[in-house]
GULOSE-644626 format. One record per residue (C-alpha): residue number from 1; x, y, z. Coordinates in Angstrom, 3 decimals. Layout:
% residues N
> resi:east:north:up
> NUM:X:Y:Z $
...
***
This chain:
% residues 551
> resi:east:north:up
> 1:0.000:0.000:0.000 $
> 2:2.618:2.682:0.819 $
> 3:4.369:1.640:-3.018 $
> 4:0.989:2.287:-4.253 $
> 5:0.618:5.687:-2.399 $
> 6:3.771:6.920:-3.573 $
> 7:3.234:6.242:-7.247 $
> 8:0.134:7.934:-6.498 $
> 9:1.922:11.057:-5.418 $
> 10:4.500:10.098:-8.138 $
> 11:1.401:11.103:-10.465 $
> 12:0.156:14.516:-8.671 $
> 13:3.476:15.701:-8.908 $
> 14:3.264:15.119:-12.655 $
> 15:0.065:16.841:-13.100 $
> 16:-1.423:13.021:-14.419 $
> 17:-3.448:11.695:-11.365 $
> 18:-7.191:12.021:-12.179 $
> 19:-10.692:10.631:-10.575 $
> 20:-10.276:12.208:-6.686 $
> 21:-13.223:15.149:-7.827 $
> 22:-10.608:17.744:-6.996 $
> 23:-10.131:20.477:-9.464 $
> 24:-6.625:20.601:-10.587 $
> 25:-5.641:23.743:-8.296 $
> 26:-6.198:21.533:-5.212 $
> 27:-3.485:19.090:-6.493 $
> 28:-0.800:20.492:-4.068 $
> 29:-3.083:19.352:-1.339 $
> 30:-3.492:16.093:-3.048 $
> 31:0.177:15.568:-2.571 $
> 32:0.271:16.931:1.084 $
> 33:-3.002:14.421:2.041 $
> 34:-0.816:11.158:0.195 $
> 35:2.309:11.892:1.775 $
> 36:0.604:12.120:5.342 $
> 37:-1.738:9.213:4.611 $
> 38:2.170:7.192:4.155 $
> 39:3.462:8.900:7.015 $
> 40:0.210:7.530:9.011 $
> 41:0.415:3.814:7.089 $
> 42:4.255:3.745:8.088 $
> 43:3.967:5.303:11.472 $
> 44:1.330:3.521:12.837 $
> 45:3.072:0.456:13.694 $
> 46:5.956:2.171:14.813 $
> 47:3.854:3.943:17.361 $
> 48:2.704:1.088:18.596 $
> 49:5.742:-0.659:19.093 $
> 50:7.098:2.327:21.033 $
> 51:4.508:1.910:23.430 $
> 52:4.829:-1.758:24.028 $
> 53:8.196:-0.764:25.393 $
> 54:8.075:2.017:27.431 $
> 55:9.179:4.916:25.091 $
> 56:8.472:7.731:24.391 $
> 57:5.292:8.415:21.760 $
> 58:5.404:11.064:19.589 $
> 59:3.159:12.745:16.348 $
> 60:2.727:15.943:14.336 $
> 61:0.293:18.531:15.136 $
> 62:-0.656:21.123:12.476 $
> 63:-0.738:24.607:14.650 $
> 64:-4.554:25.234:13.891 $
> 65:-5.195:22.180:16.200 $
> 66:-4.756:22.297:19.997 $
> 67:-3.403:18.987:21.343 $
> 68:-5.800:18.008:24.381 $
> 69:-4.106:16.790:27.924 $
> 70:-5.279:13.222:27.242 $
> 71:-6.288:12.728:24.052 $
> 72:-5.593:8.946:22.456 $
> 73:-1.834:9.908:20.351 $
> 74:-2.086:10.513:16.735 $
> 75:-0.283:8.930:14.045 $
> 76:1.142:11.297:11.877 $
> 77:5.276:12.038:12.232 $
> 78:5.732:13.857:9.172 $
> 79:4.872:17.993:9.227 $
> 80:4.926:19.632:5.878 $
> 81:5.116:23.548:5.906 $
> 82:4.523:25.673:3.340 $
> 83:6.044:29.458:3.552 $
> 84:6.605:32.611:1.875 $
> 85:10.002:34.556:2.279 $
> 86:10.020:36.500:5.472 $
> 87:6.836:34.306:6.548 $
> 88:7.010:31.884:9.735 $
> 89:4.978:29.037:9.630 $
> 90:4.513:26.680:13.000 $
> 91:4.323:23.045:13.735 $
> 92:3.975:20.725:17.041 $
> 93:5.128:17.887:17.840 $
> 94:2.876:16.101:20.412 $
> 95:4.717:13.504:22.833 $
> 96:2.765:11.101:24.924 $
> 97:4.206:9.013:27.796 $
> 98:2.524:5.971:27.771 $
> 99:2.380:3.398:30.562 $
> 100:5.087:4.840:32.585 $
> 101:6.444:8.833:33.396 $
> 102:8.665:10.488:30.659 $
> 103:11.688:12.048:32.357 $
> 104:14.177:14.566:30.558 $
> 105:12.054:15.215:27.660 $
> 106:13.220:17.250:25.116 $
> 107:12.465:18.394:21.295 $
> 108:14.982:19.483:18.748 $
> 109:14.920:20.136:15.198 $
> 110:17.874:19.492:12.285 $
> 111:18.499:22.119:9.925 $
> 112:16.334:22.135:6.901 $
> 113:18.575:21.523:4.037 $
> 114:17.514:21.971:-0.049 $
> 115:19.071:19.785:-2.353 $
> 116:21.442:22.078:-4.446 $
> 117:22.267:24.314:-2.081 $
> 118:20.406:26.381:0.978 $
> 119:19.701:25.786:4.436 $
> 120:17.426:26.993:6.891 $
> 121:18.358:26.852:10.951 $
> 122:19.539:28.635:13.792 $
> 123:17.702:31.398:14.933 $
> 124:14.890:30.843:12.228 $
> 125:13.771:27.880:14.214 $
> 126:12.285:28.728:17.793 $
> 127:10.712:25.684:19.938 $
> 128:8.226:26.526:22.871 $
> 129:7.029:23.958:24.944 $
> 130:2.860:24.645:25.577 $
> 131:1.885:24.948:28.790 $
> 132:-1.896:24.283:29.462 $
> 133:-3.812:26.264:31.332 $
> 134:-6.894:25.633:33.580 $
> 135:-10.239:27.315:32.675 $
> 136:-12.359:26.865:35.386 $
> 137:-15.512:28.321:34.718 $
> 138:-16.300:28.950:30.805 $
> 139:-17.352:31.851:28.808 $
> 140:-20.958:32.818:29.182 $
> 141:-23.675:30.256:27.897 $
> 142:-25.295:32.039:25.080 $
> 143:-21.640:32.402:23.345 $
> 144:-22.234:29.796:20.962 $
> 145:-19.666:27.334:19.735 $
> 146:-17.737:27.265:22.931 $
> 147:-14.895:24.323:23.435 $
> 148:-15.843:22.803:27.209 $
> 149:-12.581:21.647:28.195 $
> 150:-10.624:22.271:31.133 $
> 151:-7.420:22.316:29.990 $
> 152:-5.794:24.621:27.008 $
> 153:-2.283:24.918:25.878 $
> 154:-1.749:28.396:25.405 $
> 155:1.345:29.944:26.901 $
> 156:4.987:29.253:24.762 $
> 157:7.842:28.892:27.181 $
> 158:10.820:29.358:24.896 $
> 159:13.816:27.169:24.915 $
> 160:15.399:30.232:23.840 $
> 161:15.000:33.520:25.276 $
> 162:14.622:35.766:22.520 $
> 163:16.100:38.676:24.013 $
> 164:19.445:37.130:25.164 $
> 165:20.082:34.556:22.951 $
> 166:20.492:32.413:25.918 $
> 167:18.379:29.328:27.692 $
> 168:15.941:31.176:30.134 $
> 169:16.993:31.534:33.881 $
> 170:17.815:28.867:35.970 $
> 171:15.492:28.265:38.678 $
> 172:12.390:29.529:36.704 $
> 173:8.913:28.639:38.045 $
> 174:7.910:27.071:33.956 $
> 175:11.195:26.003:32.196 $
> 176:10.691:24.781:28.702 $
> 177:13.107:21.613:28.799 $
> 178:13.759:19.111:29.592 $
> 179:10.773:18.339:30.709 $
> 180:8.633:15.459:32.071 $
> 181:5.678:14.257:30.973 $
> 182:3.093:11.772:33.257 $
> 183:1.751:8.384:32.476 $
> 184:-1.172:8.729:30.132 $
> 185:-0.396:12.681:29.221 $
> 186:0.419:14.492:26.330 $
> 187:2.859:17.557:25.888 $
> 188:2.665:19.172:22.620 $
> 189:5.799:21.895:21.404 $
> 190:5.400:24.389:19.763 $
> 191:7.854:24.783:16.519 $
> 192:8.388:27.865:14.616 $
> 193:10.186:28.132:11.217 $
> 194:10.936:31.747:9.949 $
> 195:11.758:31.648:6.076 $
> 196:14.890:33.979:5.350 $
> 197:13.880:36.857:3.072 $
> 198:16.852:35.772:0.698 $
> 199:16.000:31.848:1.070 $
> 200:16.119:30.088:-2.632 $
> 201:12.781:29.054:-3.260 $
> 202:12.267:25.303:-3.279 $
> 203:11.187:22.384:-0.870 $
> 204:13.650:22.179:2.485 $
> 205:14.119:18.522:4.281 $
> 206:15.128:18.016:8.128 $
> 207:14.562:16.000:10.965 $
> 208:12.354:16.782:13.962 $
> 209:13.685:14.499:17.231 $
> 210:12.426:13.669:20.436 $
> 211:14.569:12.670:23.298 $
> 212:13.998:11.350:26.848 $
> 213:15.696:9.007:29.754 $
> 214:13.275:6.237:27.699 $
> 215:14.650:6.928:24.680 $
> 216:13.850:9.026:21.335 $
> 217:11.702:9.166:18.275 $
> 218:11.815:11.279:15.521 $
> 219:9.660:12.052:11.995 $
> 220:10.988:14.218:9.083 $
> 221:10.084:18.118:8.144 $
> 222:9.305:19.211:4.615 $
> 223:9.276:23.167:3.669 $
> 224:8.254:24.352:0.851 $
> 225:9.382:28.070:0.157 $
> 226:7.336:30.059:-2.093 $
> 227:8.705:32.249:-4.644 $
> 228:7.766:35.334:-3.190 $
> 229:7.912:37.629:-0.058 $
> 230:5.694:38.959:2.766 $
> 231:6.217:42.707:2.832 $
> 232:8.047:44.117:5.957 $
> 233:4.990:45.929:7.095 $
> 234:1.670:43.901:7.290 $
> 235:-1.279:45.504:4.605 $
> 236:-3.549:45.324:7.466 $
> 237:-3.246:48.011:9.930 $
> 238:-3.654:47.353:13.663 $
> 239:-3.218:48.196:17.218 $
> 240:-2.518:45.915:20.375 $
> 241:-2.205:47.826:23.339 $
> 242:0.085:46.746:25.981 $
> 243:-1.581:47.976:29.018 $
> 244:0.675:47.559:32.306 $
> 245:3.696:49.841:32.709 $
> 246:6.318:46.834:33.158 $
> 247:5.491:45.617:29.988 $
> 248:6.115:49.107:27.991 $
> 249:9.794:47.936:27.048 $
> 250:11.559:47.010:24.443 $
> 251:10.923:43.015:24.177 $
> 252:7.431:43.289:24.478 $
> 253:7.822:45.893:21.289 $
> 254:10.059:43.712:19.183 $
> 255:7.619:40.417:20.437 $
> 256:4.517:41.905:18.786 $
> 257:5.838:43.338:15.815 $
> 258:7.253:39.780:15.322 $
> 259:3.692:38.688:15.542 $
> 260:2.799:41.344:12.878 $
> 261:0.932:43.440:14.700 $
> 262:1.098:47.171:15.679 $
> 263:2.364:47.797:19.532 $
> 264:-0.379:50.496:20.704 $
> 265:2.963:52.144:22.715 $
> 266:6.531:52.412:21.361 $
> 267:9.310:54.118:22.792 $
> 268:9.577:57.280:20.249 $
> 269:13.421:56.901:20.363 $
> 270:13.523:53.438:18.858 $
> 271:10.126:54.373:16.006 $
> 272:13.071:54.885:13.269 $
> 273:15.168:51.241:14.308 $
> 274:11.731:49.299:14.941 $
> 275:10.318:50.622:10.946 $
> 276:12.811:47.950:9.991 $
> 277:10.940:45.578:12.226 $
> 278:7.860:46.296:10.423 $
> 279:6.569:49.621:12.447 $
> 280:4.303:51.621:10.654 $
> 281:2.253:53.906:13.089 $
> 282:1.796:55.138:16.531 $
> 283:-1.077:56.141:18.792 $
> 284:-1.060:60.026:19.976 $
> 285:-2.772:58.944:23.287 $
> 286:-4.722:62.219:23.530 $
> 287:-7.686:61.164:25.884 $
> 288:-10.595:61.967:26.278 $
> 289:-11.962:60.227:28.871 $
> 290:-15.220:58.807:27.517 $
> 291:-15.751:55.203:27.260 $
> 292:-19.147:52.937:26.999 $
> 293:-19.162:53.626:30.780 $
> 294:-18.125:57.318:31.285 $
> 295:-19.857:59.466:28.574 $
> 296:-18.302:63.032:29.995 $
> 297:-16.185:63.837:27.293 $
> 298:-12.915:66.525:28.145 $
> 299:-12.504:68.564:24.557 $
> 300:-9.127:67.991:22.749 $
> 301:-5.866:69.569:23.781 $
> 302:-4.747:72.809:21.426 $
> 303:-3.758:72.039:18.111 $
> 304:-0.216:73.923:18.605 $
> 305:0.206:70.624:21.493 $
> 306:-1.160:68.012:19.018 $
> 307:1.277:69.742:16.248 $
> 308:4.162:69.130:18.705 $
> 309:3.569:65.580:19.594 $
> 310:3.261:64.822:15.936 $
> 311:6.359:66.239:15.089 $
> 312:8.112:64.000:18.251 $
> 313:7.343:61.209:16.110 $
> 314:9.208:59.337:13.220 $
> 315:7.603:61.417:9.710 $
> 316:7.038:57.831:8.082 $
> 317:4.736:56.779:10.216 $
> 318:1.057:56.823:10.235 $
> 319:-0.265:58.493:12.977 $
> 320:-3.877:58.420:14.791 $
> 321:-5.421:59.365:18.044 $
> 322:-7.570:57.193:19.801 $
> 323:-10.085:59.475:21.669 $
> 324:-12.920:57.888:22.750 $
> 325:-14.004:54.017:23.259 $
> 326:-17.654:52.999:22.593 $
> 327:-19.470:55.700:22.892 $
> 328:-22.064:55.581:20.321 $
> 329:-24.916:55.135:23.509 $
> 330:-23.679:59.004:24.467 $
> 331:-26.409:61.120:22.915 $
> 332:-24.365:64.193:23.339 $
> 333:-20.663:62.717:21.658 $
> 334:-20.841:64.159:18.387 $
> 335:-20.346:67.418:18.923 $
> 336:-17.405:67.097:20.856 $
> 337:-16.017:64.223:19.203 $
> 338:-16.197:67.368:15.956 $
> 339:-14.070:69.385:18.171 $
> 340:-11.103:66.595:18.670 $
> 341:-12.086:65.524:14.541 $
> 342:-10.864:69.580:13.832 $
> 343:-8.029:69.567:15.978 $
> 344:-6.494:66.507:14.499 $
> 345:-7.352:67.072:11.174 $
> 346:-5.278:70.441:11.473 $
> 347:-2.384:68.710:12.743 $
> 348:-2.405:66.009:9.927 $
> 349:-3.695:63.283:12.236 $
> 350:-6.256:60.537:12.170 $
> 351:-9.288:59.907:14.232 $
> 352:-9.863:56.581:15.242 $
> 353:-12.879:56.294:17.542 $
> 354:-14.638:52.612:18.148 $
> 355:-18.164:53.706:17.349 $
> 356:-20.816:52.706:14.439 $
> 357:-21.154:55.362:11.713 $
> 358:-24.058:57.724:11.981 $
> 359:-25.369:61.391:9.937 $
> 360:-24.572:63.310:12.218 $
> 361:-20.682:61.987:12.710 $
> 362:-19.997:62.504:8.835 $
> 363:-18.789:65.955:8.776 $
> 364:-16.874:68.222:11.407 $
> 365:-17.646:71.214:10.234 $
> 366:-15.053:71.369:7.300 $
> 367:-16.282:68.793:5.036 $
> 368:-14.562:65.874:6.362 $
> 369:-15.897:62.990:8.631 $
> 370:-15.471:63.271:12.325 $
> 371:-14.008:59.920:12.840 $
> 372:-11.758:58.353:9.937 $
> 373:-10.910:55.133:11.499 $
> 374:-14.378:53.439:12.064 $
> 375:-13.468:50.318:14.398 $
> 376:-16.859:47.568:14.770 $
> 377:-17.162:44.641:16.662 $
> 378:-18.372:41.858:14.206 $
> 379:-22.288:42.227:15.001 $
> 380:-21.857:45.886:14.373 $
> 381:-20.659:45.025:11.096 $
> 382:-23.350:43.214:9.909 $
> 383:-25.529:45.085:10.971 $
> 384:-24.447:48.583:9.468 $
> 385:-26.377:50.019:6.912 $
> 386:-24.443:49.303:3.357 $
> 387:-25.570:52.861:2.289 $
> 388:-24.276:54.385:5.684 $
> 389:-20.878:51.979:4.891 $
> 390:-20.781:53.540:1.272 $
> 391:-20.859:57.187:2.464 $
> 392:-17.638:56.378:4.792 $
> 393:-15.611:54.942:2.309 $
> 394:-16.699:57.027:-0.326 $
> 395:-15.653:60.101:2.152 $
> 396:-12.231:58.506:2.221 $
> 397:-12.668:56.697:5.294 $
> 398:-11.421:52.872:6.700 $
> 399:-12.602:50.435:8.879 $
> 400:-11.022:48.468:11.054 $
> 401:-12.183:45.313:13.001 $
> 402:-12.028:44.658:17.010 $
> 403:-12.899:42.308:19.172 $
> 404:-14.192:42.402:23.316 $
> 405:-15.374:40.048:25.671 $
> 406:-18.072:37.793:24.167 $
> 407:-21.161:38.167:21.569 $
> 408:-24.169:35.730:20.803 $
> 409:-24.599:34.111:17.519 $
> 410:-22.170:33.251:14.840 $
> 411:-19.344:34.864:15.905 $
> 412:-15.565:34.356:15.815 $
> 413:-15.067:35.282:19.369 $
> 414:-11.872:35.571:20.924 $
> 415:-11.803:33.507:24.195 $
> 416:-9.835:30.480:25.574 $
> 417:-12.888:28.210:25.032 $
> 418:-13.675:29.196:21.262 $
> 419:-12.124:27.249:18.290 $
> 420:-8.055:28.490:17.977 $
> 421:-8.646:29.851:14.339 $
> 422:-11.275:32.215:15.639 $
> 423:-8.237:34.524:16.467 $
> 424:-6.997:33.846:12.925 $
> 425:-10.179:34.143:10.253 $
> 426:-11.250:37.768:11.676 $
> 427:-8.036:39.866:11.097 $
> 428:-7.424:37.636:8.062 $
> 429:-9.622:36.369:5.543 $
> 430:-12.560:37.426:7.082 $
> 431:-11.340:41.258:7.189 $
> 432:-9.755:40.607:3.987 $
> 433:-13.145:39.790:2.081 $
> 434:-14.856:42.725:3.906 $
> 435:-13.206:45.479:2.968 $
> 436:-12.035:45.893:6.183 $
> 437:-8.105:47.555:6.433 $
> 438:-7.403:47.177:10.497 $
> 439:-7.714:45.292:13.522 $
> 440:-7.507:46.222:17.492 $
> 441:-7.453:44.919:20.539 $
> 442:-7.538:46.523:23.665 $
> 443:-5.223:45.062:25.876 $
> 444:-2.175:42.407:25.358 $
> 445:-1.203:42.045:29.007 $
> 446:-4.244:43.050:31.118 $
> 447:-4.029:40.705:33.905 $
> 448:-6.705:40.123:36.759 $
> 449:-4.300:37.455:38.293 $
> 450:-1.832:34.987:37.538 $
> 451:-2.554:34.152:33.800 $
> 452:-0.173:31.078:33.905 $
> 453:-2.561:29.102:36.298 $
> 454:-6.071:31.608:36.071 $
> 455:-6.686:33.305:32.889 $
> 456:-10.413:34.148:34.034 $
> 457:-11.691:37.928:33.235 $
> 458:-14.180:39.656:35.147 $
> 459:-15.600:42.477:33.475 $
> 460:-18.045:44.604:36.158 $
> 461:-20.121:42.001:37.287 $
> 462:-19.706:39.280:35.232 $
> 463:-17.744:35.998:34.857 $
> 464:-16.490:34.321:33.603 $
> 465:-14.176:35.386:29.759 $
> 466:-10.754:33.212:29.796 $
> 467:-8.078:35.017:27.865 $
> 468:-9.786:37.824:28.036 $
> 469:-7.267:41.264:27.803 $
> 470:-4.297:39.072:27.530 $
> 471:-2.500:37.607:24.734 $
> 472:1.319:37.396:26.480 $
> 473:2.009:35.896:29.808 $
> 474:4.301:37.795:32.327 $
> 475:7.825:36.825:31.776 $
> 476:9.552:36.148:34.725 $
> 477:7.899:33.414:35.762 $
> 478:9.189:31.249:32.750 $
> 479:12.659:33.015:33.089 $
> 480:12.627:35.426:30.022 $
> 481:12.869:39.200:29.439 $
> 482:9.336:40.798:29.206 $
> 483:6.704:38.354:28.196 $
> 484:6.087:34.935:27.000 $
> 485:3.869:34.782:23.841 $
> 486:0.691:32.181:23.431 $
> 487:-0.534:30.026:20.910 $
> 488:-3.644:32.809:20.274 $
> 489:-1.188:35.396:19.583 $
> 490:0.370:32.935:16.555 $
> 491:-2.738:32.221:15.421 $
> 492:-3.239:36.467:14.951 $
> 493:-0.232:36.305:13.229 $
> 494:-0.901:34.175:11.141 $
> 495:-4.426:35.801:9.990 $
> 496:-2.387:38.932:9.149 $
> 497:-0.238:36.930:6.479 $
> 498:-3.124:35.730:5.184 $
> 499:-4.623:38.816:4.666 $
> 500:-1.068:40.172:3.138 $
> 501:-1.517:37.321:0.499 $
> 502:-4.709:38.675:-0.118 $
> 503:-3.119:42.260:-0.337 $
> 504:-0.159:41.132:-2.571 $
> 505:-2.438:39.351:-5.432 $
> 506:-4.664:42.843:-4.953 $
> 507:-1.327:44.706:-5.569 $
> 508:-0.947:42.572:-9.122 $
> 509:-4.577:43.574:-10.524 $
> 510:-5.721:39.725:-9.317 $
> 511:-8.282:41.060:-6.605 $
> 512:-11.498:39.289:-8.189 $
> 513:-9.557:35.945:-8.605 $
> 514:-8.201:36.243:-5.038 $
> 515:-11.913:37.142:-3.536 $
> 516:-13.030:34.378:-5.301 $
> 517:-10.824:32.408:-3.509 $
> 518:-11.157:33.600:-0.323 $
> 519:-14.992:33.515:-0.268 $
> 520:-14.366:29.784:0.446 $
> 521:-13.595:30.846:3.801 $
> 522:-15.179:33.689:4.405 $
> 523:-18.231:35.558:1.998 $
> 524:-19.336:37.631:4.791 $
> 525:-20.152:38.441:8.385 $
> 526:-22.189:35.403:8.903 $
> 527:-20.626:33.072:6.331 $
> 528:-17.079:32.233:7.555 $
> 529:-15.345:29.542:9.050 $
> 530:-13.044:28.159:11.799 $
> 531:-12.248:25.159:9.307 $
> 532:-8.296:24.467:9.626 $
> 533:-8.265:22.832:7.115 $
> 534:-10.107:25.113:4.834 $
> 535:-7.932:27.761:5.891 $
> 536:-4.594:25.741:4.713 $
> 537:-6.451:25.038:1.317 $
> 538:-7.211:28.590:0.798 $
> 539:-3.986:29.993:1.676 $
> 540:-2.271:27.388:-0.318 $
> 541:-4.858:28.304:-3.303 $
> 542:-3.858:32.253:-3.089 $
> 543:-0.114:30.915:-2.617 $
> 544:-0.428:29.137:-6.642 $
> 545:-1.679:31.700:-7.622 $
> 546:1.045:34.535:-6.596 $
> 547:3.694:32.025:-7.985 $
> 548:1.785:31.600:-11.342 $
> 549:1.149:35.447:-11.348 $
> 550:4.768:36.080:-11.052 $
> 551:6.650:38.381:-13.798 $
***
């Protein structure tokens, strides 16, 4: 059977295999689906066999699947990874101890080596090992599609701290490895591959390799680089605030702009070093004090002081203010929200205002629309008016994408208990095919306790929204400078590449053929999906077609 299966791939690669009721596009996936269906075949046994004596078992994840605490082990040990230059694409490898303890457990991979010439390794590979955390009480019942487990892996502990170079600190409370794992328990890590913006393209072999006291396994890694690059700086705007004063460093910057998305606060002196990093605007932080609590609204500083903190900044980037936080329940907001629109405006500077677009909020006095960053919750989107929707845009202005606690109905909420590619289809495909240019989210690091053993968020009265505020856990406690990142934050990331596919075919005049493609996954506000494996199929769709479309 495996000879047969590898003809059969034999004959995808050669454009010849017919009768699977696949159009030909989906013939890379073909290939992808035979080669694992070997791996499985071949592995199977070998998995088995393992466990009859005591070692160690061990499978490939794809990262849009969370590996539960006990689940029975899979049986796949190959990963295949497909990447752009300057992307990074993520696997896990999933290691079960099985009738006894694993002690001294550890993951590494090989370099990934192309035949003629070209190697990918070092500090393009990070590992993480996932630690799971305990949600104890569950997002609110009406949510929807929630996921009633107890236990999530979510936090990365890196084997490498990313800010020294160097293991973490001895003695931390979570260390990444070794590591042990109990009888009858799985522990997944996490394995990130950054492609080299000056990789040859071409398909990239190596060796992933478990080790313990009761010995080793080990599957192989194929990555497939793509003839073309992910710009710098994401096409999707955003803003992730980092909310506690600790966390306003330098890391925590460089960590998020690795995840491709905007840091809410920079330190101005480093705005011209971190552009390189993929910077590409900054936040005024002129309040005003009104939120969907607090409607008193303070009027906007002088112009002459707005002019001044514009000028502080780096010229090349965009810059915004965000002065006022749901406050479309405030009957008397748009006036003053005109006064801060002026002010701005005369100082070259966006307003960005989380609030549904309304008459009396599309002029401030001088022809142009009070707020020019709209920013809606999914429900507000679908609900908005198309003419309303045509009147911003066709007054020049975007809108941007956000998400907050929890909403009824078919949502892609963001909470520990929700499906993982929730945090990927909004900023990504589902943005993408909505005309939507941004995303936000309010808080990165807002913790209400310890996040690495209660990630629970009360907001007023009510409990409970896991993950809530909090995409990072603190630092310290797994021995690393600034935070630790989590397996929601990669899945962000990873929605922001796949809307800068989107952007890139967009760029080359294919934006019909790319929508077309991209409705698979998401046509609109209540037709989308948390599919992984639609996701993959799409992205690998829009990836043929960039290399076909190339000059």
């Amino acid at each position: 059977m495996v000879d047969d299966l590898a003809a059969h791939t034999q004959q995808v690669q050669r454009g010849t295999l017919t009768g699977y009721g696949l159009p030909a596009r989906h013939t890379g996936l073909l290939v992808v689906i035979l080669l694992l269906t070997v791996a499985t075949v071949a592995g199977t046994v070998t998995q088995a066999a393992a466990a009859r004596a005591g070692k160690p078992v061990a499978w490939v994840v794809p990262s849009t699947e969370r590996v539960r605490i006990i689940a029975p082990a899979g049986s796949h040990s190959g990963a295949w990874l497909d990447a752009a230059r300057g992307e990074t694409e993520s696997f896990q490898v999933a290691v079960r101890a099985h009738g006894g303890p694993l002690t001294h457990a550890s993951v590494s991979l090989s370099p990934l080596r192309r035949v003629g010439g070209g190697e990918i390794s070092g500090g393009a590979v990070a590992r993480y090992r996932e630690h799971y955390v305990r949600v104890g009480r569950h997002s609110p019942a009406w949510s929807g599609r929630r996921v009633r487990w107890t236990w999530f892996p979510d936090a990365l502990v890196p084997f490498v701290d990313p800010v020294t170079g160097r293991p973490p600190r001895v003695g931390a409370h979570y260390r990444a490895a070794p590591f042990p794992v109990a009888a009858g328990r799985n522990q997944p890590v996490w394995v990130d591959v950054t492609v080299p913006r000056d990789a040859v393209p071409g398909v990239y072999r190596g060796t992933w390799t478990v080790t313990s006291d009761q010995g080793r396994r080990s599957g192989p890694v194929t990555l497939r680089v793509r003839d073309f690059a992910l710009p710098v700086v994401p096409a999707s705007g955003s803003r992730f605030q980092i909310r506690r004063l600790e966390n306003r460093v330098p890391a925590v910057e460089d960590l998020l702009l690795r995840y491709r998305v905007q840091p809410g606060t920079v330190d101005r002196t480093r705005e011209t070093q971190l552009r390189d990093q993929g910077l590409s605007s900054m936040d005024l932080h002129f309040w005003s004090g009104a939120d969907i609590s607090h409607c008193a609204m303070g009027g906007p500083p002088p112009v002459e002081t707005v002019q001044a903190a514009a000028a502080a900044h780096d010229p090349a980037l965009h810059l915004y203010n965000y002065s006022a936080d749901e406050v479309g329940g405030c009957v008397d907001a748009a006036p003053v929200l005109a006064q801060w629109a002026r002010v701005l405006h005369a100082a070259d500077v966006d307003h960005l205002v989380t609030i549904v677009p309304r008459p009396d909020l599309l002029d401030d006095g001088t022809g142009r629309p009070v707020v020019d960053i709209w920013v809606l919750t999914p429900p507000q989107f679908r609900d908005l008016d198309p003419a309303m929707r045509d009147q911003v845009l066709a007054a020049g202005g975007d809108f941007w994408s956000y998400q907050a606690l929890v909403h009824a109905g078919r949502i892609p909420n963001w909470e520990l208990d929700f499906p993982i590619t929730n945090y990927r289809v909004l900023g990504g495909f589902l943005n993408a095919s909505q005309g939507v240019t941004g995303l936000l989210y309010w808080a990165v690091d807002l913790w209400q306790q310890n996040p690495w053993i209660d990630p629970n968020y009360r907001h007023l009265s009510r409990c409970c929204f896991p993950g809530e505020g909090s995409l990072v856990y603190p630092g310290w406690r797994a021995g690393v400078v600034g935070v630790a990142p989590s397996v929601r934050l990669a899945m962000v990331r990873d929605g922001m590449d796949d809307y800068d596919y989107v952007a890139l075919l967009r760029a080359r005049g294919l934006g019909a053929e790319a929508d077309q493609i991209v409705a698979q996954a998401a046509s609109s506000w209540s037709q989308w999906t948390s599919n992984a494996s639609l996701l993959a199929l799409v992205r690998r769709e829009l990836a043929d077609l960039l290399e076909a479309s190339n000059p």
